[in-house]
N, C-alpha and C positions, 0 to 999 in steps of 0.2 A: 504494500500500500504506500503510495509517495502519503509526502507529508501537505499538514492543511494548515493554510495560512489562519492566524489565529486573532481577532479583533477586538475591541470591546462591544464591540455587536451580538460578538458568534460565542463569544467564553462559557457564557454561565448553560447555553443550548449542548455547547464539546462536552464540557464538564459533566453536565447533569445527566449527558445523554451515553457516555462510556465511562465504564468500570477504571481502565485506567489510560490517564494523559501524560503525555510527557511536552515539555514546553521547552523549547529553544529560543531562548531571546536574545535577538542578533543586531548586526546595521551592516549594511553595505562599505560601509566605510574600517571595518573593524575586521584586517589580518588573519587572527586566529578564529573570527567568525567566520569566514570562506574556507578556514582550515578544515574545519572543522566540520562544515554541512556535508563534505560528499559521505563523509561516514555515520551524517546522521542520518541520511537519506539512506545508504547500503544498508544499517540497523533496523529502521523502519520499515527494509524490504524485507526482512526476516520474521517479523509479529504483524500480520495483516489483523489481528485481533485486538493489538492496540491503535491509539490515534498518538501522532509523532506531529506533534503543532510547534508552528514557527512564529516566532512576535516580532515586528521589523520595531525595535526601540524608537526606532525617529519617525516612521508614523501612528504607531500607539504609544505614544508619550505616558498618558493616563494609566493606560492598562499596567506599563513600566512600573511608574510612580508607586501603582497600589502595591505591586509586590517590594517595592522597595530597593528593585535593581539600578546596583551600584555600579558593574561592570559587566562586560560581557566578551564572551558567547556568558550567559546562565544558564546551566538546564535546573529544570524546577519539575517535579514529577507529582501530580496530582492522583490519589487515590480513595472512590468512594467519597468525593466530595473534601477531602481529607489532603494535605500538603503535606507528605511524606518522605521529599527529599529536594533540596536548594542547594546549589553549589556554582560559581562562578568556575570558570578554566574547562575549555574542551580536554575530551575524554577520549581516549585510544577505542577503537574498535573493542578490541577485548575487553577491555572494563566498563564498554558500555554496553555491550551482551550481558555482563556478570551482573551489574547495576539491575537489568528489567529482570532477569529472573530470581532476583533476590527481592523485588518488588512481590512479583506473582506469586512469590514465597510467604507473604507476611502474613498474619495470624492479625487479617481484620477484625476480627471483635474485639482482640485486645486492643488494638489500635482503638478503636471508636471508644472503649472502657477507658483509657488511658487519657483519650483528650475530655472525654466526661469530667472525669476525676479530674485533671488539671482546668475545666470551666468552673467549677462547683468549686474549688479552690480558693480559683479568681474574684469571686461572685458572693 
């Protein structure tokens, strides 16, 4: 599955509408972003069962802003509505295979029991 460009239009539709997102947030302007897409793009052809979304920083400023990216490429991996991994600096092929199925790996309820228990904290 190529990857989908990602808006503040389409987000909360991707998100709410697949199990799990993974987010690249990139600019044209930015080395290690170019470095970095054809492998995101080869990963994304290996899991047709995930969505592999791209954010062009300089036209979704907003979208940027809310997650709070500071640098980029970021990937940010969304799961179950759930932000379950951030990280600035592209990622070698191989650790970015090892990444997704360590995602598909996780033990969602504890995840969901875990941010409960960290909102009820807060609150």
């Amino acid at each position: 599955m190529a990857t989908t460009q990602m808006t503040e239009q389409n987000f909360e539709e991707i998100v709410a509408s697949n199990e799990i997102v993974l987010i690249d947030f990139w600019a044209a302007w930015c080395g290690p972003c170019r470095s970095f897409a054809p492998t995101y793009e080869k990963v994304a052809g290996k899991y047709p069962d995930i969505v592999f979304a791209k954010v062009d920083t300089e036209v979704e400023q907003g979208l940027a802003a809310t997650f709070n990216i500071m640098s980029i490429p970021t990937l940010m991996i969304i799961r179950e509505n759930v932000v379950i991994f951030s990280q600035a600096g592209a990622l070698p092929e191989r650790a970015l295979d090892e990444l997704v199925e360590k995602v598909r790996d996780l033990d969602m309820q504890e995840v969901h029991r875990q941010v409960l228990e960290q909102q009820n904290a807060n609150s």
